[in-house]
C-alpha positions in Angstrom: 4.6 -5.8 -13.7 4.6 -8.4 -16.1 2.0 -10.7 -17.6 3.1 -13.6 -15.5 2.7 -11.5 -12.2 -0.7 -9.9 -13.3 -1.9 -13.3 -13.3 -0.6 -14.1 -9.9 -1.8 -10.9 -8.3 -5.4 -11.8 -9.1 -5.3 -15.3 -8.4 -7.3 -17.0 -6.0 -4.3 -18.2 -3.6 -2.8 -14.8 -3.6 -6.4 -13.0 -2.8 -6.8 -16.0 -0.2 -3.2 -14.8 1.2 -4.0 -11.3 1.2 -8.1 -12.3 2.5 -6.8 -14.9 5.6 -3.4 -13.4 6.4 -2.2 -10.1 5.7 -5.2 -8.0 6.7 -5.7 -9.8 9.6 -2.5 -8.8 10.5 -2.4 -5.6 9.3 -5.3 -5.3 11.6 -3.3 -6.5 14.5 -0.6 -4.1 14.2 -2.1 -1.3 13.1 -5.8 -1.2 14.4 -9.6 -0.5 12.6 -9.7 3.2 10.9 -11.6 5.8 12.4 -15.4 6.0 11.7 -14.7 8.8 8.8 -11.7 7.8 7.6 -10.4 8.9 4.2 -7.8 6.6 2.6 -5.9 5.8 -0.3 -4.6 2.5 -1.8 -1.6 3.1 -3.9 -1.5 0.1 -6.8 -4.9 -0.8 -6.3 -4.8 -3.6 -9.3 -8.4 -4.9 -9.9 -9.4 -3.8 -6.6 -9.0 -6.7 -4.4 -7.6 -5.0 -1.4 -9.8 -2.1 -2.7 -12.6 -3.9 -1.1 -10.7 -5.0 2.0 -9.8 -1.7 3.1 -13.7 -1.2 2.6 -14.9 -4.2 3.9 -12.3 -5.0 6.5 -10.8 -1.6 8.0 -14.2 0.0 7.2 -13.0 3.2 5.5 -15.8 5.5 4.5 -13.7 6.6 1.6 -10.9 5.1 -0.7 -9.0 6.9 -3.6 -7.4 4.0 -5.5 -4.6 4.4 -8.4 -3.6 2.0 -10.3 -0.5 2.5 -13.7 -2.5 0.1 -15.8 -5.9 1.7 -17.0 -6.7 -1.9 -18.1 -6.7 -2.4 -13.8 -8.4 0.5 -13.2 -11.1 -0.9 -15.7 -11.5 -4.4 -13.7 -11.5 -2.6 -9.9 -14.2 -0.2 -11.2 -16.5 -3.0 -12.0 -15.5 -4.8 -9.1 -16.6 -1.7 -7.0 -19.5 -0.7 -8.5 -21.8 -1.1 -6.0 -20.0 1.2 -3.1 -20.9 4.0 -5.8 -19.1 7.5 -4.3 -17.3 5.9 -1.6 -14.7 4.8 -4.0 -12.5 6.8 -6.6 -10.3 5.5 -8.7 -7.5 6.9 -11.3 -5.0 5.8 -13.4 -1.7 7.7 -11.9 1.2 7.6 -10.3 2.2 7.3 -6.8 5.1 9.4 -6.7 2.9 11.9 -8.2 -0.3 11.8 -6.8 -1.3 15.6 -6.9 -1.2 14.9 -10.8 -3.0 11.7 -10.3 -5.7 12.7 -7.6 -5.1 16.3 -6.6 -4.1 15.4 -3.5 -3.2 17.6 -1.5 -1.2 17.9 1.5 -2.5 16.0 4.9 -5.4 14.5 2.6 -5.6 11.1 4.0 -6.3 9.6 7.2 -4.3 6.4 5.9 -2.4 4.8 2.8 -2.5 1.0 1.7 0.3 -0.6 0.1 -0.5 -4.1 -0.7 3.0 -4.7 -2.3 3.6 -2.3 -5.0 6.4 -0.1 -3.4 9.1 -2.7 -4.1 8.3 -1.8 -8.0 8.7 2.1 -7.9 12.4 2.4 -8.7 12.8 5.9 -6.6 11.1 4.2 -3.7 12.1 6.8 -1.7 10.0 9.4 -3.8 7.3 7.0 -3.4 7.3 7.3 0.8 8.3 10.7 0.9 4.6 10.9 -1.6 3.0 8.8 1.1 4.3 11.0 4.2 3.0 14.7 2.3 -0.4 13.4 1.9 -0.9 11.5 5.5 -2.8 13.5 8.2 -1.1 14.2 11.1 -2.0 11.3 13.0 -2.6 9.2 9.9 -1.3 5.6 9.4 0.7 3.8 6.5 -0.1 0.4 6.1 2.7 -1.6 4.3 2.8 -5.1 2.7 6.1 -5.4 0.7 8.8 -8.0 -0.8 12.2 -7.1 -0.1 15.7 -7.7 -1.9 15.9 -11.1 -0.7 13.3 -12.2 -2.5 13.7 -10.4 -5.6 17.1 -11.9 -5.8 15.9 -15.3 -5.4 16.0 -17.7 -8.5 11.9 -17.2 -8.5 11.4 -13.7 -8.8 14.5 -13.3 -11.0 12.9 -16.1 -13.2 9.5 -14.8 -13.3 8.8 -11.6 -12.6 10.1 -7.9 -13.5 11.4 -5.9 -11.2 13.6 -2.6 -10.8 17.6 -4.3 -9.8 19.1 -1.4 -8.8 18.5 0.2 -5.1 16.4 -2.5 -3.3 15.7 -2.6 0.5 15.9 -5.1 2.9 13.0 -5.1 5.9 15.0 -3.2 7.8 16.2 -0.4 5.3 12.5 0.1 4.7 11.5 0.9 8.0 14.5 2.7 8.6 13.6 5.0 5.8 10.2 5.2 6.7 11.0 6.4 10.5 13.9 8.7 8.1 11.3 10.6 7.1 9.3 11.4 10.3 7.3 8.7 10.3 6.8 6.1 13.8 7.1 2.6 13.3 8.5 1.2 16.5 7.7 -2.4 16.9 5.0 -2.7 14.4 6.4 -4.2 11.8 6.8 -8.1 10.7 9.2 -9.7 8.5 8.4 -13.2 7.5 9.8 -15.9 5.7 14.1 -14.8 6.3 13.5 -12.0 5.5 11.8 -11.8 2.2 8.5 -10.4 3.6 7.6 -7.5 5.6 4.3 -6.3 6.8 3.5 -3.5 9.2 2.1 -0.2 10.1 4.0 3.2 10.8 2.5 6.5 12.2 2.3 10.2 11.5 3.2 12.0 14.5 0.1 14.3 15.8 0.5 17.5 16.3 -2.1 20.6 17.8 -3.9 18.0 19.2 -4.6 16.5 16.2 -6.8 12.9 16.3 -4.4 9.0 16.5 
């Protein structure tokens, strides 16, 4: 991510977007966490969403990992005052027992406020996602897809991977690819550029949705 995006990323109209629009549809799609719920936010930046998922889904727990220590820095004095409830490392998401320990089946859901669209092996990066959801757990997804990455914009501004980008529909194919239920809860917005939604772990043994 470069400087020009960091500065977007923790601007007010994007935190506004994220605040008035994306949770709440998150929300819609994908439904409140269980009372207990352990989850992890993969590219957690300063800890915006950090406090969402907290605030807004009402986690108990969130692991948080960010690449750039200097993010890491800024979300844990953002979050200070949930004390344990929040953990955050510097790490990455396509190698999160390094980053976190986790293990297998560890969370009861994973937050991806648009960070997946910069992992170049993006499918590493689910596949990381599926081995630590709980049966039953949920993947919530806010991403930019090729369309917008080729635009003038984003080809102008920002830095991004160019080789091996998904469209909305490549995403959640992969996603449902790798055993994962999506069905009709997903969005794409703005022709196509945009896609929001929510896919499933399948329960099994009787496991909890």
């Amino acid at each position: 991510m470069n400087r020009m995006e960091t500065v977007l990323v923790n601007s007010p109209p994007r935190r506004a977007l994220q605040r008035l629009y994306e949770t709440p549809t998150l929300l819609r799609l994908g439904g409140m966490l269980p009372a207990d719920a352990q989850v992890l936010e993969v590219g957690c930046g300063a800890g915006y969403g950090t406090e969402l998922i907290l605030r807004r889904f009402a986690a108990a727990r969130v692991d948080a990992i960010d690449l750039d220590p200097t993010m890491i820095t800024r979300a844990r004095r953002r979050l200070s005052a949930y004390g344990n409830r929040v953990r955050l490392a510097t790490g990455d998401m396509t190698d999160l027992r390094t980053a976190l320990d986790a293990e297998d089946d560890s969370y009861d859901a994973v937050f991806d406020f648009a960070i997946v669209h910069h992992v170049p092996d993006w499918r590493a990066a689910l596949a990381e996602i599926v081995r630590v959801l709980k049966p039953g757990g949920r993947f919530y997804f806010d991403e930019v897809t090729a369309a917008a990455l080729a635009s003038r914009a984003y080809r102008w501004l920002f830095d991004h991977p160019t080789e091996d980008r998904f469209t909305a529909g490549e995403f959640v194919a992969e996603l449902e690819r790798q055993g994962l239920q999506v069905g009709s809860r997903w969005r794409s917005r703005i022709y196509g550029h945009y896609l929001l939604g929510v896919a499933q772990r399948p329960c099994i043994d009787g496991a909890r949705q």
